[in-house]
Structures are given as C-alpha cells and as structure tokens.
N, C-alpha and C positions, 0 to 999 in steps of 0.2 A: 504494500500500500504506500500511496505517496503522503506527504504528512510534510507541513509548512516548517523550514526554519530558520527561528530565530536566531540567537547566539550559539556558537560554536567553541564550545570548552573541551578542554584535554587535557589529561595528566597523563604526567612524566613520573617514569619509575618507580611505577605501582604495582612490578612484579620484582620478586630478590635477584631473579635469575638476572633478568634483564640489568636492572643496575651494574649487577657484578661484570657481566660481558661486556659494558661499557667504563668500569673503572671508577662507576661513580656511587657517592655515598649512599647509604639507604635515608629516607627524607624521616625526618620526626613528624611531619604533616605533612597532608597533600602540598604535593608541586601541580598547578594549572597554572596553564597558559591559554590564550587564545585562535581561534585562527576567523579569516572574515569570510561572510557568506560565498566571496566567489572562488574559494577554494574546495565547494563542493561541486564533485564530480560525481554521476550517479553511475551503478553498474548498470549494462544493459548487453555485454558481449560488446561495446565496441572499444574502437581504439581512440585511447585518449596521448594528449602530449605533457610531458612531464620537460625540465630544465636539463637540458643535457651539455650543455659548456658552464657549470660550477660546477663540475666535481663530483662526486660522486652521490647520488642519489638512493637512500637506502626503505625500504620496506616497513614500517612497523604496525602488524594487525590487531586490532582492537575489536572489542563488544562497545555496542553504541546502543545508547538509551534515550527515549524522546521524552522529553515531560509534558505531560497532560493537563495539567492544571497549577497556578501558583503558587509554592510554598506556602507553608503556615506553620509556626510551631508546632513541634512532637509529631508532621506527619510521616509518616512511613513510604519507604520506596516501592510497596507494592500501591499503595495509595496515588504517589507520584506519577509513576511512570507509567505512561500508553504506548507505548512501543521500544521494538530494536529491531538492530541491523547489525552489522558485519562492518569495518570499517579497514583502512589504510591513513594513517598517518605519513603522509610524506615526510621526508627528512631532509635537505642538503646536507649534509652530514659535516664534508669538509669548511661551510659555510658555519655552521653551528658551533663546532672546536674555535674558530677564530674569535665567535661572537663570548661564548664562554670564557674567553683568554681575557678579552677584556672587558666582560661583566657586561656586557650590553645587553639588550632583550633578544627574544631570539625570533620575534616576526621572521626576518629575510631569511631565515630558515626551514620555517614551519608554515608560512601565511601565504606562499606563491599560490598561482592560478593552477588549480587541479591537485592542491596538496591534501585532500581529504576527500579520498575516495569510500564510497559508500552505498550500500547496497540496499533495496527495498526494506523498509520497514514492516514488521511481522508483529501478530499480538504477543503480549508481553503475559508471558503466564503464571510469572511472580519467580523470588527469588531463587525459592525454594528448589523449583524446579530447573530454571537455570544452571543451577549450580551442579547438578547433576548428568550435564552437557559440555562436550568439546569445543570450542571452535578452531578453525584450522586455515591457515593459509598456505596452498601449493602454488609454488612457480614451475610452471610448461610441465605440470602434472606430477611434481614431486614437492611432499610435505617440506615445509619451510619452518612452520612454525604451530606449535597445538599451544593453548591455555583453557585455563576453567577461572573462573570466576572467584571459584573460592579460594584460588591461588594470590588472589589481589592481597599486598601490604594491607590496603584502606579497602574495607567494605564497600558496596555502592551505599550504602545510608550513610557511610561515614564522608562519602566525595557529596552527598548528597547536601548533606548539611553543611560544612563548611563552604560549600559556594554558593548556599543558601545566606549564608552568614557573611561572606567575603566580598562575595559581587554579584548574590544578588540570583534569583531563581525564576522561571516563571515559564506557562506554557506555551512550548515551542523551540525552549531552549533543548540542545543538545550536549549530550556528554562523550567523547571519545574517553573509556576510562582506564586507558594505559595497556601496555602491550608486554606480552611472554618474551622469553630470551627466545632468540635465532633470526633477529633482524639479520637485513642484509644488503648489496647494493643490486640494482637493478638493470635492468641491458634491454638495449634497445629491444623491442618484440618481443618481448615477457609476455605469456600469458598469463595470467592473474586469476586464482581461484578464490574464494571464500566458501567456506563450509560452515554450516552450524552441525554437528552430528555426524553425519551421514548425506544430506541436504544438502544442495549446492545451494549457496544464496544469493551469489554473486557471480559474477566473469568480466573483466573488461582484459585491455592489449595495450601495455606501455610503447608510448612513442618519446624514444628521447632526440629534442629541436635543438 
C-alpha cells in the first residue's frame, strides 16, 4: 500500500554487530538523523541512479515503520504505528569518514536524491509478531544481510519515544530504524532484493551516474 510521507528519520547503530564492523562506539541513546522527502525512492523492479563519482556507495537494510497517528504520552508502538516496509539507507561512505573527521553533520552523506530506498508499505501486525520474522537483503540473488528486530540496541518504543520527545512525532512521519552488520559497497547493476521472511517485498537495479 502506498501511504503519505512526512519526515524521514533514521538511526544509526542500532545493531552491536553493525557498530563493531564499522569501528564505532555503541550509542548510550538513540543516534537519529534525518534524511529529506526526495531521497525516497520506491521499489517497483526498476532501475534507479545512485552517486557514482564520490566514492564508494555502500548498502544499509532496515525495517521501516509509518506512524499512524500523533504521539501522546505513554502511547504504545502497536498503538502508533500503521504500517512497514523494507528499506535501504544509502551511504556515501567515503563522504561520511571525512564528515565524521570533522564533526560536521552528515546530510551530504545520507540526504542525496535516491538515498532511501523503500518498499511498499504492509499492515503492521504488532511487535510481537514482528519480532518473530527475518528481514533480509540479497544482492544479484545472494544474502547480504538478515536482522530481527529484537536484535535492535533501542526497542522501537524506545526510538519511538525519544523522537517523540526530541523532535517531535506525528502521523506520516517515518522511521528507518537502523540496520544488521554486512553493509557493503554497491556496483553499478546491482540487483536489489528485500525480503521480509520468505516474501519478496521489494526489487529495484542500482545505476551508478
């Protein structure tokens, strides 16, 4: 299902695995950042264009959650949230080290056009059940990457609330909520899978310009 959105939130190393692969600390709180509406690209099997003269552009698969209705004290994530998808966090990777080096924000890393690839929205059957599910990303038909949910550092009620609290909640907003270890870089004519389970949920074809 198609479904309107609003702001585009994401956290960063919200799996141990993934922190450690990249060398970086584990967070005491959520890390989010943003990205802007035209960095959604939707699956549909076709080919899309990714930045291919910065450097290396790498992978990162996420579970993505739509909110349904505005925050309110003490609500609950099965309360919250009407839907998910299957996502990709684009990276510039080598863009992102330089920005880290000197503390700058990490937009020109995260925020280009097509850096938030995403796939049809599905009813949301609650946590519970969730968590009892794979999601998985293959490249040109071989796994890349599996996580579960309940592998996350922070809960979704726990990302839920603090950007509830931080900056702010409301429906339409989206959550990319951070991704499993086995990031990686991308090549020209990648095909792109996303799974929930067993379920394709996704396909698109990187074009690196």
């Amino acid at each position: 299902m198609e479904k309107a959105i609003s702001n585009i939130f994401c956290v960063g190393r919200n799996y141990v695995l993934h922190a450690q692969e990249l060398n970086n600390a584990i967070p005491d709180s959520p890390l989010f950042f943003s990205k802007p509406t035209h960095a959604i690209v939707r699956t549909d099997g076709q080919t899309f264009t990714l930045p291919g003269d910065q450097g290396d552009v790498h992978y990162e698969a996420e579970w993505v959650i739509h909110i349904g209705r505005p925050y309110f004290p003490g609500a609950k994530a099965d309360e919250l949230i009407d839907g998910m998808a299957l996502g990709i966090d684009f990276t510039l990777r080598d863009t992102q080290s330089v920005l880290k080096k000197k503390g700058y924000p990490w937009l020109a890393a995260k925020g280009f056009r097509n850096s938030a690839l995403i796939t049809p929205f599905t009813d949301f059957p609650g946590l519970e059940a969730c968590s009892k599910i794979d999601f998985t990303l293959n490249v040109n038909d071989k796994e890349v990457q599996r996580g579960n949910i309940s592998q996350m550092i922070f809960s979704p009620q726990a990302l839920l609330e603090f950007c509830a609290k931080h900056y702010g909640l409301d429906a339409g907003d989206v959550i990319f909520t951070g991704t499993p270890a086995g990031v990686g870089k991308i090549a020209d004519g990648d095909h792109l899978t996303l799974k929930w389970g067993t379920e394709v949920a996704g396909e698109a074809i990187a074009s690196l310009n």
